[in-house]
C-alpha positions as CSV (number, residue, x, y, z in Angstrom):
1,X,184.2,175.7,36.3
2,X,186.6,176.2,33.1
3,X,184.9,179.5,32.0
4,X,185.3,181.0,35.2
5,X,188.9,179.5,36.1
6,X,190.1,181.1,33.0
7,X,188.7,184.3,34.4
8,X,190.3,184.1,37.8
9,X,193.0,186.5,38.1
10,X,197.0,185.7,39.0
11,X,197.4,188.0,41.7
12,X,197.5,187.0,45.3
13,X,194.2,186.4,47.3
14,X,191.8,184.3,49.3
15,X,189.6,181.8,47.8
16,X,186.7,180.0,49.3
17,X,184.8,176.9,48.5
18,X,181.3,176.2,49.1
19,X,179.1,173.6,48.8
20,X,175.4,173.3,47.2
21,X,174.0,175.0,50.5
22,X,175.8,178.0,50.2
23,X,178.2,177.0,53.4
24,X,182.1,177.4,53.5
25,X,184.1,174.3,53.0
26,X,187.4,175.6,53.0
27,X,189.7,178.8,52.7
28,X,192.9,179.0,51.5
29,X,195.7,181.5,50.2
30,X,197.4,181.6,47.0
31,X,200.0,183.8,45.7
32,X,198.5,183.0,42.5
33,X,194.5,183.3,42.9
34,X,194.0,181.5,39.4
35,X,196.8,179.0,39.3
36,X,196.3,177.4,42.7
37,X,191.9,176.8,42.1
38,X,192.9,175.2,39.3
39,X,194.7,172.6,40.9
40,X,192.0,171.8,42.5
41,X,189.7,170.4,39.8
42,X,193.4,169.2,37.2
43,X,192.6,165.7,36.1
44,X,195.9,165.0,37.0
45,X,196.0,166.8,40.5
46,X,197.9,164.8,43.2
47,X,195.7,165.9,46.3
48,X,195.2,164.5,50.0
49,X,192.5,162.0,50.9
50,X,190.9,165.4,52.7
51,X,191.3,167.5,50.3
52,X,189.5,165.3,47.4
53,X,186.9,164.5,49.4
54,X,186.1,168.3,50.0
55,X,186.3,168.9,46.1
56,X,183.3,166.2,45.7
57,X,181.4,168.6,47.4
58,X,182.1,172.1,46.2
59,X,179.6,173.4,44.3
60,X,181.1,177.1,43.7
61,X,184.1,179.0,44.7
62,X,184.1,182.8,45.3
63,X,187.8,184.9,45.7
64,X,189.1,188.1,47.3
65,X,192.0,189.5,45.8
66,X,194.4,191.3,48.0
67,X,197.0,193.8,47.3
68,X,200.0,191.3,48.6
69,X,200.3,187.4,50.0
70,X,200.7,189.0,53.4
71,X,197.2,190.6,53.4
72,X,196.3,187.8,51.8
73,X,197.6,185.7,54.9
74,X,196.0,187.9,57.2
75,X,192.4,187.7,55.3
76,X,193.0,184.3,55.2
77,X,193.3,183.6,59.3
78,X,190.2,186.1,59.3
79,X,188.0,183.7,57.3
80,X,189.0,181.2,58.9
81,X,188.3,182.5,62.0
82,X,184.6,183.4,61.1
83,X,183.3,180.6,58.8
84,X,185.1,177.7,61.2
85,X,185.3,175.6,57.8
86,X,185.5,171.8,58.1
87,X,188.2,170.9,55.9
88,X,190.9,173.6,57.7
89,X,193.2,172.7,60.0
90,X,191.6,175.2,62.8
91,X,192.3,176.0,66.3
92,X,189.8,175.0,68.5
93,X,187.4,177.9,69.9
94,X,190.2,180.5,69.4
95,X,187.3,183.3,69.4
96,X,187.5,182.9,73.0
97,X,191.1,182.7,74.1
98,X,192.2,184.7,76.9
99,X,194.9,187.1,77.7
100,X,196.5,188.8,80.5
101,X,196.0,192.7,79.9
102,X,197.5,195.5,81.7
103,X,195.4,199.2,81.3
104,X,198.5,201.7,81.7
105,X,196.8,204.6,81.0
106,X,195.0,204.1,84.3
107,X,196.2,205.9,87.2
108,X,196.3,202.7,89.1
109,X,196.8,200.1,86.4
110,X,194.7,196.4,87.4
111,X,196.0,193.2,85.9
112,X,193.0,190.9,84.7
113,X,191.9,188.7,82.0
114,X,190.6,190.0,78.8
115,X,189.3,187.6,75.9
116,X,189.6,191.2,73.3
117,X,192.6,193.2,71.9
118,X,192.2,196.5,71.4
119,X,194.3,198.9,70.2
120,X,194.0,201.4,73.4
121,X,197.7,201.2,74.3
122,X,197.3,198.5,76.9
123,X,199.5,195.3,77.3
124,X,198.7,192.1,76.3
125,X,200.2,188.8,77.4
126,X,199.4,185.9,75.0
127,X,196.9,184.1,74.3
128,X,196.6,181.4,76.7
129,X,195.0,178.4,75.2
130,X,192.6,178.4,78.2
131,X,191.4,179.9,81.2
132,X,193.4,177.7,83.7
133,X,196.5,178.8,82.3
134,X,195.8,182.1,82.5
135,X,194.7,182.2,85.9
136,X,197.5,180.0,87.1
137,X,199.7,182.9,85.7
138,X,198.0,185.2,87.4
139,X,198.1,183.5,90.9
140,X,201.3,183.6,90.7
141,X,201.5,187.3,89.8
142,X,200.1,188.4,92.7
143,X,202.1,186.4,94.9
144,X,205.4,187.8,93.4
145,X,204.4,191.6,93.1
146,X,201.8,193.4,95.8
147,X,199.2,195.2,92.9
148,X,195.6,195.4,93.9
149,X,193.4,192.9,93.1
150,X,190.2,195.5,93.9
151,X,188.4,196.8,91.3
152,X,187.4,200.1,93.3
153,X,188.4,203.5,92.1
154,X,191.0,204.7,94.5
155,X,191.2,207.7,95.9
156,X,193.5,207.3,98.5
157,X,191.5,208.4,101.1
158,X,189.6,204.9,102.2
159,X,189.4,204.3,105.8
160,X,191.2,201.4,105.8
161,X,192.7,198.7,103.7
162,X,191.3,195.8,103.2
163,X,193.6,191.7,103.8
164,X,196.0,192.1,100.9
165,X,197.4,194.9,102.6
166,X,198.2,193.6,105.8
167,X,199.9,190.2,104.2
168,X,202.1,192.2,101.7
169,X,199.8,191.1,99.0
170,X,198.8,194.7,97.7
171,X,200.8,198.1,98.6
172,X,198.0,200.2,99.7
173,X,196.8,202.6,97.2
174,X,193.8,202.8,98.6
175,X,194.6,204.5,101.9
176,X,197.4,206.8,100.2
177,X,200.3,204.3,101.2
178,X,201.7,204.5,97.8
179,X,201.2,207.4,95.5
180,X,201.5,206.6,91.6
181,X,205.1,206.3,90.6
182,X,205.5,204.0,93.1
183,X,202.4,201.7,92.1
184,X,203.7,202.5,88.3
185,X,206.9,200.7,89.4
186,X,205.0,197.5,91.0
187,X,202.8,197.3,87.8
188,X,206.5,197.8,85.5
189,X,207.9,194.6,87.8
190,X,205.1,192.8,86.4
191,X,205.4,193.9,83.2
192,X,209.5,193.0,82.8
193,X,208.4,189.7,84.5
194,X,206.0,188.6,82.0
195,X,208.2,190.0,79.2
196,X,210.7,186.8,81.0
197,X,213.4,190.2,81.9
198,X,213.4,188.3,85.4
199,X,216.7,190.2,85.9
200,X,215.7,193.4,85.8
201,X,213.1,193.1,88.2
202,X,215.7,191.6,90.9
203,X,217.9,194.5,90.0
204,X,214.8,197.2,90.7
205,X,213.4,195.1,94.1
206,X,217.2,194.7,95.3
207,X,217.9,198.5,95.1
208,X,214.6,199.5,96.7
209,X,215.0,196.5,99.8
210,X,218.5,198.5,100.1
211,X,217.0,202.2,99.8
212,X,214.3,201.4,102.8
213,X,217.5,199.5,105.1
214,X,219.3,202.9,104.3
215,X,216.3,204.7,105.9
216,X,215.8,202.2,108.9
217,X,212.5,201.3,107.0
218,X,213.3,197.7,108.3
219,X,209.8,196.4,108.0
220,X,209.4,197.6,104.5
221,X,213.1,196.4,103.8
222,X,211.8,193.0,105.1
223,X,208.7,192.5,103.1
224,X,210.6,193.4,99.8
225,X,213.6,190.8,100.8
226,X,210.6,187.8,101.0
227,X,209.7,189.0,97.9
228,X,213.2,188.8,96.4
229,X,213.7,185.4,97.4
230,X,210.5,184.3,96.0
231,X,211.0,185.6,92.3
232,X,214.6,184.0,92.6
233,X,212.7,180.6,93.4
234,X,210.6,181.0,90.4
235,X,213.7,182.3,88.5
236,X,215.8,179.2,89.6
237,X,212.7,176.8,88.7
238,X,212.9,178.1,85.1
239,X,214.6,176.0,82.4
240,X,218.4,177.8,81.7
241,X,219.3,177.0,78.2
242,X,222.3,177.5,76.4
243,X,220.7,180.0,73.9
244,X,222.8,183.0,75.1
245,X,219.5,185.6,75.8
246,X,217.5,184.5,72.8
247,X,213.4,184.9,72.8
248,X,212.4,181.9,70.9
249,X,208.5,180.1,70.7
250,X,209.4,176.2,70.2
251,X,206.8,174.2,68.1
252,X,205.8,170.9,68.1
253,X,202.3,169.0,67.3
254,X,200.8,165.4,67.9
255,X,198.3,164.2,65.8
256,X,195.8,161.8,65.9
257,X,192.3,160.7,63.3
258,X,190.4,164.2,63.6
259,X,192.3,166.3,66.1
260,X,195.9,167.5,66.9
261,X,198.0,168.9,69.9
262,X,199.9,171.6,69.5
263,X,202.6,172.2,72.4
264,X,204.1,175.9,72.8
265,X,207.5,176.4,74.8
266,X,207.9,180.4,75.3
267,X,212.0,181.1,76.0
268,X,212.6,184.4,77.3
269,X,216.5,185.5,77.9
270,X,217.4,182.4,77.3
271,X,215.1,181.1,79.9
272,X,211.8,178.4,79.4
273,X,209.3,180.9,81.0
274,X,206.5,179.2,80.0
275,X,204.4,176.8,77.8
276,X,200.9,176.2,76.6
277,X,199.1,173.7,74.3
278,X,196.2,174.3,72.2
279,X,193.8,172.1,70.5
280,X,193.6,172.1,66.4
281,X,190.2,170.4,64.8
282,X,190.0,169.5,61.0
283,X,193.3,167.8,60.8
284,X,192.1,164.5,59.4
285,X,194.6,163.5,56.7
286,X,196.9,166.5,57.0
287,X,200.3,166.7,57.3
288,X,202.1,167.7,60.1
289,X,203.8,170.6,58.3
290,X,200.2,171.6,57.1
291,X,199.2,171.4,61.0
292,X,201.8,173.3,61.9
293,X,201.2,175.8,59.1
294,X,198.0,176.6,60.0
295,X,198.5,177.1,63.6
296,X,201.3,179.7,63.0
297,X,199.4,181.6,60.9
298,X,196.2,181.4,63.0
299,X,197.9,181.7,67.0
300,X,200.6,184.8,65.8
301,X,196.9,186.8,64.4
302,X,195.9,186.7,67.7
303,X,199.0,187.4,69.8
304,X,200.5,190.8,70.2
305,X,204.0,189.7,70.3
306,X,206.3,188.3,68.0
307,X,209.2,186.8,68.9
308,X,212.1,187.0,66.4
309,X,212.9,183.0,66.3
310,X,210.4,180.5,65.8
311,X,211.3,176.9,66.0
312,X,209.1,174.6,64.6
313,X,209.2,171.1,64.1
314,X,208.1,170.0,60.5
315,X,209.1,172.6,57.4
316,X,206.6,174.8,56.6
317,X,204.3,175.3,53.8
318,X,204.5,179.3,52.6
319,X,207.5,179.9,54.9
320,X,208.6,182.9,53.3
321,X,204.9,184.4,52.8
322,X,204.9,183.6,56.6
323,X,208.2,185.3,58.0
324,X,207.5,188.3,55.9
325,X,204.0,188.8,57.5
326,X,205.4,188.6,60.7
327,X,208.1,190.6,60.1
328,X,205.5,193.3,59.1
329,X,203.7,192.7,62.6
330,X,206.6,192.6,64.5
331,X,208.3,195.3,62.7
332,X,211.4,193.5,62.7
333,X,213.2,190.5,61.6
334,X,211.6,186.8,62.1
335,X,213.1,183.7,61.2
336,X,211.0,180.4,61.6
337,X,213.6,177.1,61.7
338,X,213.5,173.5,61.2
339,X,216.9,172.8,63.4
340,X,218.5,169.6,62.7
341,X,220.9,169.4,65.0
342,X,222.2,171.0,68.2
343,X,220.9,172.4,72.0
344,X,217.9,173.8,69.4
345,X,216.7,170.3,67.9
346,X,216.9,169.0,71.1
347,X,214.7,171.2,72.7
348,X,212.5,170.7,69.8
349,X,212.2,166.7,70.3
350,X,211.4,168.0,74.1
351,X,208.6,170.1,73.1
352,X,207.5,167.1,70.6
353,X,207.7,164.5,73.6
354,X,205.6,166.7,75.4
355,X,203.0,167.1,72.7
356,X,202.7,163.3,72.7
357,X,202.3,163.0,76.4
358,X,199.8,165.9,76.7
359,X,197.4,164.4,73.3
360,X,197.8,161.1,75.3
361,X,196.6,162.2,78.7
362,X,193.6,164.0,77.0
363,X,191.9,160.8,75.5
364,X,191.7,159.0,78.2
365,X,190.5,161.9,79.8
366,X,187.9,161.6,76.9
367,X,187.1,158.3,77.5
368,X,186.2,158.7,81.2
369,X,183.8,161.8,80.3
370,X,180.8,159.6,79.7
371,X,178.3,160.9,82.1
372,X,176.3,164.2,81.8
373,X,176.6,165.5,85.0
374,X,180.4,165.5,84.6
375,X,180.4,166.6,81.7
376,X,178.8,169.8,83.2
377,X,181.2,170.0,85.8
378,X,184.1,169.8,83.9
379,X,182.9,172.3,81.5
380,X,182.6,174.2,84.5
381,X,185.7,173.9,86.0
382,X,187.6,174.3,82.2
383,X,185.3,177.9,81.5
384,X,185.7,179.2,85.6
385,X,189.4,177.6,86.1
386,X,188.0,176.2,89.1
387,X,191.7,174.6,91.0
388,X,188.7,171.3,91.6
389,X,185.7,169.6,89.8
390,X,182.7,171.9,91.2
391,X,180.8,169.2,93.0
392,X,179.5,171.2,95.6
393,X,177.8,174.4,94.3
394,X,176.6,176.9,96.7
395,X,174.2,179.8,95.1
396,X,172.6,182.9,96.9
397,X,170.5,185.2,96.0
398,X,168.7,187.7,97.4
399,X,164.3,189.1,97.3
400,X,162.7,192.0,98.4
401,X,159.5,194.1,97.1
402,X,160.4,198.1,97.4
403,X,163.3,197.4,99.7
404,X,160.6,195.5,102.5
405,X,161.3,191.9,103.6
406,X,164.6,191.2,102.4
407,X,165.7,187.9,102.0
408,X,168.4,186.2,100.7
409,X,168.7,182.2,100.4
410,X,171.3,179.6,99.6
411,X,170.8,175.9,97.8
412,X,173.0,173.4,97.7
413,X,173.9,171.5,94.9
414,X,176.5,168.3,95.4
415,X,177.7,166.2,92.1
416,X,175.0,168.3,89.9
417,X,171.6,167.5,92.2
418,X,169.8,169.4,94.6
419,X,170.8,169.0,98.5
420,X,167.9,170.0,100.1
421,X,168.6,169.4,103.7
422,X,171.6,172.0,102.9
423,X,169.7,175.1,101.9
424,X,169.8,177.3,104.2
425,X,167.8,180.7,104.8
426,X,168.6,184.5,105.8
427,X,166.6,187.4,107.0
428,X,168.6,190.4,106.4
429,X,168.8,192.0,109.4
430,X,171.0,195.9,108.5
431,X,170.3,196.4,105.5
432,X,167.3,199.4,105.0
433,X,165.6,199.6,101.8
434,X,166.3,198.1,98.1
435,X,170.3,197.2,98.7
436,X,170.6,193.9,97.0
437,X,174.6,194.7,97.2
438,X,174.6,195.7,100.7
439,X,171.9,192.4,101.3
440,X,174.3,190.3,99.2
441,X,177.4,191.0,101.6
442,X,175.8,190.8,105.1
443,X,174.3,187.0,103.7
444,X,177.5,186.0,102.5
445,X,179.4,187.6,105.7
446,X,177.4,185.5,108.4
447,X,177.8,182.5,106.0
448,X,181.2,182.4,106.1
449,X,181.9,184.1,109.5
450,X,179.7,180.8,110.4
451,X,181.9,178.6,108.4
452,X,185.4,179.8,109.6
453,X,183.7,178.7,113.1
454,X,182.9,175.7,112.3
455,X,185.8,175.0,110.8
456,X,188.0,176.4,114.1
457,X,185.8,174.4,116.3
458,X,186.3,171.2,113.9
459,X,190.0,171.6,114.6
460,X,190.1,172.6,118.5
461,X,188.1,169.3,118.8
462,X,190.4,166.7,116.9
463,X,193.1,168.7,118.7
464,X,191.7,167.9,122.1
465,X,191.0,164.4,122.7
466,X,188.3,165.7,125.7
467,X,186.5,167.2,122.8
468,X,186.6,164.3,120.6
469,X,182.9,162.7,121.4
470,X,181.3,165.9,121.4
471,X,182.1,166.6,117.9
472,X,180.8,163.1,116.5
473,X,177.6,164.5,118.3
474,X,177.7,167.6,116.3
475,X,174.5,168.0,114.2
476,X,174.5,167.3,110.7
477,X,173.2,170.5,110.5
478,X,176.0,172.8,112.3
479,X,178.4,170.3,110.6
480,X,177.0,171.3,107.3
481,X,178.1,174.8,107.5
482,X,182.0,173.8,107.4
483,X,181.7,172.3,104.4
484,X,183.9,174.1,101.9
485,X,182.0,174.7,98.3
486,X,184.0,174.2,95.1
487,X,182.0,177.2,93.6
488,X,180.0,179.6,95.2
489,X,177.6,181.5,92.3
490,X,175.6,184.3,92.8
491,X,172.1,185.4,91.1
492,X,173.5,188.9,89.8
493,X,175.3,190.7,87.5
494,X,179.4,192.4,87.8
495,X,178.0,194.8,90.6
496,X,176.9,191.5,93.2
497,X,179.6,189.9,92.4
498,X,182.0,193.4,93.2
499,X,179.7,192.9,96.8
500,X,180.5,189.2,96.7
501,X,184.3,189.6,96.5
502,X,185.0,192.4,99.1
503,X,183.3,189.9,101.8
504,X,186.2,187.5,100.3
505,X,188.8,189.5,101.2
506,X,187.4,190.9,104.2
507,X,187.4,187.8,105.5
508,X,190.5,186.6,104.2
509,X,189.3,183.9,101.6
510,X,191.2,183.5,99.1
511,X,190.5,179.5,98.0
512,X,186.8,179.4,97.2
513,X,186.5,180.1,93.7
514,X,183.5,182.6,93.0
515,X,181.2,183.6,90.0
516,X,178.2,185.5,89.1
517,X,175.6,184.4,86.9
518,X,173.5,187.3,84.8
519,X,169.9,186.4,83.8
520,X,169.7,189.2,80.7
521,X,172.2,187.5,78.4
522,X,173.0,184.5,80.6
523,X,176.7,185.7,81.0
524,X,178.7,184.2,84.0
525,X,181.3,186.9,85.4
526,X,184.3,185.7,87.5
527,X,187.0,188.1,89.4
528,X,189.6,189.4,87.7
529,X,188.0,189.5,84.1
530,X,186.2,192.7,82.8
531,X,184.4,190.5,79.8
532,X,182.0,187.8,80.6
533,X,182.0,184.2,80.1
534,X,179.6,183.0,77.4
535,X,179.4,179.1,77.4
536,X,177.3,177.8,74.3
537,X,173.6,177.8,74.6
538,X,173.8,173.8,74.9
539,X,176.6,174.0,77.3
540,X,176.0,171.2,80.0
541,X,177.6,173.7,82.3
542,X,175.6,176.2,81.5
543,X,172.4,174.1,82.1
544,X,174.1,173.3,85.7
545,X,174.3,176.7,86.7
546,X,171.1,177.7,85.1
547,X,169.2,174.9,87.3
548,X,171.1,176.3,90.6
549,X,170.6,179.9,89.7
550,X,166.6,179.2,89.0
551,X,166.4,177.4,92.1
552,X,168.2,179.7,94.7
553,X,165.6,182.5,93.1
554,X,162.2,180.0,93.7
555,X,164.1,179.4,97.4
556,X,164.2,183.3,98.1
557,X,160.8,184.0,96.4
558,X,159.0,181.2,98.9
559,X,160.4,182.4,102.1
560,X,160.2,186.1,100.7
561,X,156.3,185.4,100.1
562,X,156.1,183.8,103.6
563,X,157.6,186.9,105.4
564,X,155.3,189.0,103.6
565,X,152.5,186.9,104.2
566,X,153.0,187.0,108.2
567,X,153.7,190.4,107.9
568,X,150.2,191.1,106.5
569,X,148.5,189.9,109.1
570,X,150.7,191.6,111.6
571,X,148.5,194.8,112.6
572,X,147.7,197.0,115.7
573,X,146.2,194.4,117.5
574,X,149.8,192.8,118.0
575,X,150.4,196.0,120.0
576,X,147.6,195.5,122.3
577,X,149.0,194.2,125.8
578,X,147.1,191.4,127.2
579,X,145.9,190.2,123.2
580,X,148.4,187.3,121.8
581,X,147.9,185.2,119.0
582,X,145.1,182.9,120.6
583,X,142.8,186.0,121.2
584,X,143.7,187.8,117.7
585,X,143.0,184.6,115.8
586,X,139.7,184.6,118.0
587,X,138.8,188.1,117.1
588,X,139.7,187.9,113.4
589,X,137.5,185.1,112.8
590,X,134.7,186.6,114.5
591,X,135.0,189.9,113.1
592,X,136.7,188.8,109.8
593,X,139.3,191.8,109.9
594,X,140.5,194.7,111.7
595,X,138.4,197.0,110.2
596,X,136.0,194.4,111.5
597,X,136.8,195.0,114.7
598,X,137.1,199.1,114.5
599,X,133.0,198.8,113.6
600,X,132.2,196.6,116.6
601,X,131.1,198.0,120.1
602,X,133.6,197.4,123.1
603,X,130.6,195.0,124.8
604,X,130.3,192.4,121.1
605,X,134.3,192.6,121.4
606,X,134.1,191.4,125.2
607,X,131.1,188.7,124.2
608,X,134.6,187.1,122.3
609,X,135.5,183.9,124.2
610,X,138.7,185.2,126.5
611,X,138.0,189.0,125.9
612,X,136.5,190.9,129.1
613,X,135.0,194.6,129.4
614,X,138.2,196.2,130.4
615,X,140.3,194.5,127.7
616,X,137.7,194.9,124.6
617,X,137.9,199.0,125.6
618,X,141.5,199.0,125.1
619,X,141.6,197.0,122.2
620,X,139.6,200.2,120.8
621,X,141.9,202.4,122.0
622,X,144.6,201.2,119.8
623,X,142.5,199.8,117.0
């Protein structure tokens, strides 16, 4: 490579190496493009066991120059990013970590989970390194602050509200109860609240609980009084430190052979609001400060904010490259520190031991993952944030030809198999015409109408000693309806599981996780989260759901086929008085159909075994 090293320019860049096939080994930054290749392939270059292994396999290196090292840095994470190289330090699936977005240019802003950042003027709260975190956040969101969970466009005008409103979980925009400066101000509560301004948003609830007192609004005054006192009990549970009303991000890592743990500690006001760990891959042989290098660089391209102290706990590589790029994004002044003493180091050596304990817990997790099936499951439960392991999967779906013998079906699967003598089968009884959304809610309504029964009546008995031996003789059948499913999924795209959802809340259910699986581009759609879930195409999860899916549809499609098959032979002789099924099986065998029967004479219709004169003439009559 001499010839071409020589022709390498000096200024700042990306470079990449490749190997004989053409694929991306490594990226890296240089403020100097020619200077730092060339240290590569120096006889007398002093480089990591990694690092020299990569360079026996590069067979060409291509670079980008860039107008500064921060554009350089920025390229850099981009590459990264998109060729997933094997000898970078790289977090782990960070296409596809979430964040909390807030739309305020609607009229009645939603809080959900986005996996894209756009520049739309929305908010944007992280990233959270998965989808639990995210979703643990936002359960406890909407406990603290009443927005609407709905994804209906509001008019004001609805009829009436559905459960949120009634427990002081959503104002009511719906009905007209708020208009929109006083929604704006809910969504502005959770705003300050994510932002860690706790304070401010006690300030704003305490002059409003003390507005509605001043205008005997007591009810009102009450519900924003429990809400008061639940923020402070968050507040309270937050880690005071004694750094005045800094924002700091604390940084520490563990590492192991091929893998590292990166903890997060988020300090708002001078308050631990918050932590997250992420996963980095390619880290064998690195050090720490390398690890730690290329986590900064890669987690602050996704996240929208920048705080202006990052503690870290190993000395960076590039630091001033670093700082001055995020001072660009932040438009502001960052520091990143090493502390090495102090309330600062301390807290770093906490966010350290935490790092340790977390990369600890997660290989023995690793270990016990040996089994398929819960492999599946977990995958499930990680991609869904499902609160347990889905062993018992419920999916519906529903079949019809032209809107005429709906149907819908549920199966049954427990610990990734088929529970047969659990399926259960619906005719849909109010539902006229093609409606698979209106069929979707009346199934899932007399499901769990029948559950919460069960469930009452499960309880009245163990309460009542009277009761007690009639509910050991309860059928396995009528127990099997009060069986709580760790997942319910539905065959269907955003708009079933929209039907799916308002019989949840309808009905008050609020701890059965749900999810919709779409056939097109096998996406999996959850509440809450305008973008789709896309495991990989060799997901074990995915395969789970794919096998429940396929078999709720073959379910629906038999006893769909069935209906329509009885329904065929239902005719005008099942409206002749006097004719049931033993005489119209009788007559159809002997005439072979009804038009059979139209030809013949009213005395070879009587000469039918059971028929007589008087009966064969009025079988004409309505034949």
């Amino acid at each position: 490579f001499s010839d071409r090293l020589r022709a390498t320019p000096t200024q700042p860049g990306v470079y990449l190496m490749r190997d004989k096939a053409g694929k991306v080994l490594y990226v890296g930054k240089a403020a100097s493009l020619r200077n730092r290749v060339r240290s590569y392939f120096a006889s007398s270059a002093n480089l990591p066991p990694k690092i020299v292994r990569m360079v026996a396999k590069v067979a060409d290196f291509e670079y980008i120059v860039a107008e500064s090292e921060s554009e350089a840095l920025i390229l850099e994470c981009n590459l990264i990013k998109e060729h997933q190289p094997q000898y970078n330090a790289r977090l782990k699936d960070d296409k596809s970590y979430p964040f909390i977005k807030i739309d305020v240019s609607e009229d009645y802003p939603q809080v959900y989970i986005t996996r894209r950042i756009k520049k739309d003027g929305s908010k944007y709260f992280g990233p959270f390194a998965n989808a639990g975190s995210v979703r643990r956040t936002l359960s406890l969101l909407k406990k603290l602050f009443p927005y609407r969970s709905c994804t209906k466009t509001i008019t004001g005008n609805d009829e009436r509200p559905c459960l949120d409103f009634f427990i002081n979980r959503c104002v009511g925009p719906c009905i007209g109860a708020v208009d929109k400066a006083q929604y704006a101000e809910v969504i502005d509560q959770v705003t300050y609240f994510l932002e860690g301004k706790t304070n401010e948003v006690v300030k704003s609830i305490e002059r409003r609980m003390l507005d509605a007192s001043d205008a005997l609004e007591f009810e009102k005054a009450a519900a924003l009084r429990d809400q008061l006192q639940a923020i402070e009990k968050v507040h309270e549970g937050q880690k005071v430190l004694h750094l005045t009303s800094e924002n700091i991000d604390v940084i520490a890592a563990s590492t192991g052979l091929r893998e590292a743990w990166v903890e997060v500690f988020f300090i708002r006001q001078g308050k631990l609001i918050g932590r997250d760990n992420f996963l980095m891959a390619g880290t064998q042989d690195d050090e720490p400060g390398n690890i730690l290098t290329a986590f900064v660089k890669q987690f602050y391209d996704a996240t929208p904010y920048v705080p202006p102290q990052i503690l870290v706990e190993h000395q960076l590589d590039d630091t001033a490259a670093i700082e001055e790029w995020l001072q660009e994004k932040r438009r502001g002044t960052v520091r990143i520190q090493v502390p090495q003493r102090g309330e600062k180091r301390r807290l770093v050596e906490m966010v350290a031991e935490n790092a340790a304990q977390g990369f600890a817990q997660l290989k023995v997790k690793q270990l016990a993952d040996t089994a398929a099936m819960d492999s599946a499951m977990s995958e499930l439960q990680e991609a869904l944030s499902l609160p347990n392991l889905p062993e018992r999967i419920e999916c519906y779906d529903i079949s019809n030809i032209q809107g005429t013998n709906t149907v819908g079906s549920m199966v049954v699967f427990e610990n990734g198999k088929p529970r047969n003598d659990h399926y259960r089968r619906f005719k849909i009884k109010t539902v006229e015409g093609a409606d698979d959304y209106s069929s979707m809610r009346e199934m899932l309504t007399r499901r769990f109408k029948r559950f919460s029964k069960v469930k009452a009546n499960g309880k009245n008995n163990s309460d009542d000693p009277a009761n007690a031996g009639a509910a050991l003789r309860k059928s396995k059948s009528e127990e099997s309806w009060g069986i709580a499913p760790d997942l319910v999924l539905i065959d269907g795209g955003k708009g079933h599981l929209g039907a799916a959802l308002s019989v949840f809340l309808d009905l008050g259910i609020n701890d059965i996780p749900l999810a919709s699986l779409a056939k097109e581009n096998e996406e999996l759609f959850v509440p809450h989260m305008a973008e789709p879930i896309v495991l990989p195409r060799t997901s074990q999860g995915l395969y789970l759901v794919q096998r429940a899916r396929d078999e709720a549809h073959r379910f629906a499609i038999t006893f769909h086929r069935e209906r329509r098959s009885k329904k065929g032979v239902e005719s005008a002789l099942d409206l002749v008085p006097g004719v049931g099924p033993k005489r119209k099986r009788l007559l159809l065998i002997k005439f072979g159909s009804v038009k059979g029967i139209q030809a013949a004479s009213p005395e070879e219709l009587a000469a039918v075994p059971g028929m007589t004169l008087k009966l064969a003439r009025q079988v004409k009559n309505y034949v």
